[in-house]
Every structure is written in C-alpha cells, then in structure tokens.
N, C-alpha and C positions, 0 to 999 in steps of 0.2 A: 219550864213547866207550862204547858200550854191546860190551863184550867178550862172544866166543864162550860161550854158554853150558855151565855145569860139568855135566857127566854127572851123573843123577843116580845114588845109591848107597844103596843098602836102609836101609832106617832102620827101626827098632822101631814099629810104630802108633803110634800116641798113645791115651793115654786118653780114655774116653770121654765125652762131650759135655765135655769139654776146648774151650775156644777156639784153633783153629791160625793165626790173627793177629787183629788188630784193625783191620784195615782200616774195618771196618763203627762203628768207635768214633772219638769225636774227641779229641782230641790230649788237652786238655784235660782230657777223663774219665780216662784214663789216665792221665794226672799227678796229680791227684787222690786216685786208689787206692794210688797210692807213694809219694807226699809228704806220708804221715799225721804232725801231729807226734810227737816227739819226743818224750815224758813227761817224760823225763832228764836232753833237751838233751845227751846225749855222741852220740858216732858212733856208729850199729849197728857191730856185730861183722861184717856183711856186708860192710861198709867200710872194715873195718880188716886183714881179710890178703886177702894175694895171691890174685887167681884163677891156678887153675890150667888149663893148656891143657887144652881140655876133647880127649878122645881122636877122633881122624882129622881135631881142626879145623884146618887149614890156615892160616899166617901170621900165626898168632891172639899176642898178646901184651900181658899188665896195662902200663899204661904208669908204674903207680907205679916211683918212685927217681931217675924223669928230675931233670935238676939244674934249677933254679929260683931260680935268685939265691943268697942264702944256705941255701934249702932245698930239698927235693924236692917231687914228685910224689907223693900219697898212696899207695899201694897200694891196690884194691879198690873203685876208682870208674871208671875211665875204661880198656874194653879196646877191642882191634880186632883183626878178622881175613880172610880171605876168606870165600866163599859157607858156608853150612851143609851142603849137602846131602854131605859127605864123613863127618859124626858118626856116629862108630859108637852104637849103642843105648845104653853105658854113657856115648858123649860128652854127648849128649842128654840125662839124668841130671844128669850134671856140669853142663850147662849151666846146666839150670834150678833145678840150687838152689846156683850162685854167681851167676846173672848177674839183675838185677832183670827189664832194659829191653833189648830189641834193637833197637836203628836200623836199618834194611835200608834202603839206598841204590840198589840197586840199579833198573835203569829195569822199566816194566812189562812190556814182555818177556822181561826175565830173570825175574823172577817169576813169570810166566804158565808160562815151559819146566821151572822148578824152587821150585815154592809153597815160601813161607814157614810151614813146619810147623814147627822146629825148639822154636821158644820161646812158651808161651802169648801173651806181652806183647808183641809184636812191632808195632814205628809202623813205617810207610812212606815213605820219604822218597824216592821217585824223581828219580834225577840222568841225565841223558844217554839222552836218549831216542832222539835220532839212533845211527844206526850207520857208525861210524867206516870198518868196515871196507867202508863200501858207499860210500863216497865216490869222488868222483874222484883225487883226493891226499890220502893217509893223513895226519892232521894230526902234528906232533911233542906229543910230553908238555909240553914248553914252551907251544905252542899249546891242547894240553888243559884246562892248568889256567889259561893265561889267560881261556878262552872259563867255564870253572865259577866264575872271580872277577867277571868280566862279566854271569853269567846268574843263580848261583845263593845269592845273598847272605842270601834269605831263608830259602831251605833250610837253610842254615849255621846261622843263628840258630835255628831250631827245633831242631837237634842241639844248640846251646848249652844251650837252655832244660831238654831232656830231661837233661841232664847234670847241670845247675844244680837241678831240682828233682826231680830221682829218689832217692829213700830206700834205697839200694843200687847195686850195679854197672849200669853201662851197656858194652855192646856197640854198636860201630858195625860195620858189612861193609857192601862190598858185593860186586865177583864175586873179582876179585881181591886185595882189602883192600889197593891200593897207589895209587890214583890218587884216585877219588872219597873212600873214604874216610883215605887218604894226607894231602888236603888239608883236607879237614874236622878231623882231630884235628891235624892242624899251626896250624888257625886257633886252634883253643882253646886249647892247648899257649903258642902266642903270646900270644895274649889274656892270661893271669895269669900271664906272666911266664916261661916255661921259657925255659931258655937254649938260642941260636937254636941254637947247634954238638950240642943235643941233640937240639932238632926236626930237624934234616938231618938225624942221621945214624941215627936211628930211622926214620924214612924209607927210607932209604939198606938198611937191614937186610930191607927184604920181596923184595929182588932174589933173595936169597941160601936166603930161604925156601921163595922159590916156586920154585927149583933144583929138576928130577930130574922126578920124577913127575909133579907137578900142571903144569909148565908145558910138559912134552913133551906130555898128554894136550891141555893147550888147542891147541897151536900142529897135533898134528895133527886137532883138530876142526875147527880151519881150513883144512884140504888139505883136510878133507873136502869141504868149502862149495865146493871149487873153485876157490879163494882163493891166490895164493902168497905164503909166507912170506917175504917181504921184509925187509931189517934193519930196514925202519920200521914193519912190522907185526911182528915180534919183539919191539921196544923197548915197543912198546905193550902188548904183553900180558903181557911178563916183566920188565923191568926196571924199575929205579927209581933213576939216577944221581944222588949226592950235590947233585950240581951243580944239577940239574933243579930242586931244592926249594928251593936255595940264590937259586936268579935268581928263583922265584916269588915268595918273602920279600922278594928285596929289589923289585921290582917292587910289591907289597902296598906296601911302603915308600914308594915312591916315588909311587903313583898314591892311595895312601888314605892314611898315614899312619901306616899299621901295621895291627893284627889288633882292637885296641878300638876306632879311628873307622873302620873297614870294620865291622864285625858291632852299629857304634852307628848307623850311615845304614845298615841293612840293618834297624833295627827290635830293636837287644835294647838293654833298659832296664838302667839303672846298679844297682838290686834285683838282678837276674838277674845280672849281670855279679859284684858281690861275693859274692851266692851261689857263683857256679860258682869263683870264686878261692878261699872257701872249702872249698868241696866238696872243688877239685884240688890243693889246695896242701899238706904240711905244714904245722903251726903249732905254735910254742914252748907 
C-alpha cells in the first residue's frame, strides 16, 4: 500500500557536498563503511544507550527492553519510525549522530514526493509500489501484510542483513512506520526470539502514536485526492490492531514455520542470522 504522501516541512539544508542518500551506492559498500571491525570486540558506546526520539520524528521508537525469553532487546540497535520529512533542524542533528543506518522503505513515489535527505547513510528498500488507494477494493491490513509475506521476503532479508552487520543504530521507516515497516521489525524481533505478546503489542502502539496531528493531516491529504475516507481507508492509514499482527504471526506460523525458515528460504544465511541475535539480544 503505498500511503498518502507526508507534507513535506522545512528542514535545515544539509551540508555541503554531504551525500543525501545512497541510492547511487550498493548495498554492500555501505555495509562495509559500518561494519569496520571491532579492535576491542565490546559494543560501541552507539549501541549501548538508548536513541532518543529525535525531535518532530513521528512514531519513532528504540525497540531496546522488548522481552526476549529470559532477556531483552538491546537498546541502540534496532529503531523505527514514520516518514523523516516532519525533523525539525535539531531533529536531523539528533539523528545523525544516534542513528548509523536509515532503511527507508518507502515505495519510489513516496520518495520522489519527499527525497530522502534526512540521513547521509540512507539504503533504499522500496515496498509497495502499487497504490492501495487506486484500487478497486481497498485491501484490509490482514490482506496488506499477507501480499508483503508473499512478495517481499527478500527485501526483509536485506533489512535483516543491515541490522546484522551495521556497527551502530539502525532506522527503519517507511510513511507511516506501521505497516511496511510494522512487519519488517516484527519479522526480526521474531526471528531472535522476542516474545510474540511484545512484537504485538509494539506493534499495537503506532495507532496511538499517529493520533491527532499526523494522522488528521494524512486522511485529509486524502479528501484532497478526491478520495473518501472510508473506515477501510482510515484503517489503512491510521491504524494498527493488536489482532492484525497477531493473525499475521500466526499465519508466518502456519505457512513458513515461523520468522527464521521464512527469512532462511527468503536467502539470510545462519552467519547473518546469529549476528543479528547477537547484535538484538541482550547477553549475560
């Protein structure tokens, strides 16, 4: 579903001959520049406290403290949030000296209406190039993320990988940080173990976030379009029901096996896989 795109909101320039994504770089190279070793082998200090909401970003949240079996979620590895272009000039600051790596999910027209300037480092992961709201029948979210487990298995793996070998925080977004990348950090989240009733209900929490402001200005970018707001075009742009996540998991479950043989036949190698349980986990 590629959603109404976010107004864009004045942002401070960028500095000069600064890179404002990497599109023109591959995946690869930029893994490279952040996955320098280690000298010390302990965790950089970038990935040991919490990011902080960086200021005007929207739905944004460090996913460290989730529960994990006997432990948690690290702090300072694994964040998400909605689109960028809401950062105030200090958010942008904040950003780039907590967050290593930006995943931007968002499809290429969201992009093209609201460039990715926000973070030097910024990978491209386009999801959902169709548009939802041009269809003939608005699909439900149940239907959303079954068509992203049916389509986009390899994309998933490449956020895994960025996660797994990034020498610092990662960011994923995409417009809304509740659907696209909703289910991308639930696959990983499951993947090393977090406990399901914490992936729901983190999940369940971007409803609540995108309340008031940001989700009134999307729904009337959509009157604008000529579009009416129907409950299933609401649901789609503003919600995010505990349940929704809940029946996707157990479908994962039931069609792959779970989150490690879906993102193991989607192409991520057992290397990458105990890196990234390193990376996200707590350890004694």
């Amino acid at each position: 579903m590629n959603e109404p795109n976010e107004p864009n909101e004045p942002n401070e320039p960028n500095e000069p001959n600064e890179p404002n994504e990497l599109n023109e770089l591959s995946e690869s190279s930029v893994l490279n520049e952040l996955s320098a070793p280690n000298e010390t082998n302990e965790p950089t200090a970038l990935a040991e406290r919490r990011i902080r909401e960086p200021e005007g970003l929207v739905n944004f949240r460090d996913l460290g403290g989730l529960r994990a079996g006997a432990t948690t979620v690290r702090p300072g590895v694994l964040c998400r949030s909605a689109g960028l272009a809401s950062l105030t000039g200090a958010g942008i600051a904040a950003l780039r000296d907590g967050v290593a790596l930006v995943a931007d999910l968002r499809s290429e027209h969201e992009a093209q209406a609201a460039p990715a300037t926000a973070h030097p480092v910024t990978v491209r992961l386009p999801l959902l190039d169709g548009d939802a709201l041009a269809m003939a029948r608005v699909p439900t979210l149940d239907e959303v993320y079954t068509n992203l487990l049916d389509t986009a298995g390899r994309t998933f793996v490449r956020v895994a990988r960025l996660v797994a070998e990034t020498d610092g925080a990662v960011l994923v977004h995409c417009t809304a940080g509740k659907d696209r990348t909703g289910l991308a950090v639930a696959l990983l989240l499951d993947a090393v173990g977090a406990d399901r009733d914490a992936v729901v209900a983190d999940y369940a929490l971007s409803e609540d976030r995108l309340a008031g402001a940001w989700s009134d200005r999307m729904t009337a970018s959509v009157r604008a379009m000529g579009v009416e707001v129907t409950p299933g075009i609401e649901a789609l742009i503003t919600r995010s029901p505990a349940p929704v996540m809940a029946r996707t998991l157990a479908l994962l479950d039931s069609g792959h096996g779970g989150a490690v043989p879906y993102l193991t036949a989607h192409g991520l190698d057992e290397d990458t896989l105990d890196r990234l349980r390193e990376r996200l986990l707590n350890h004694a």
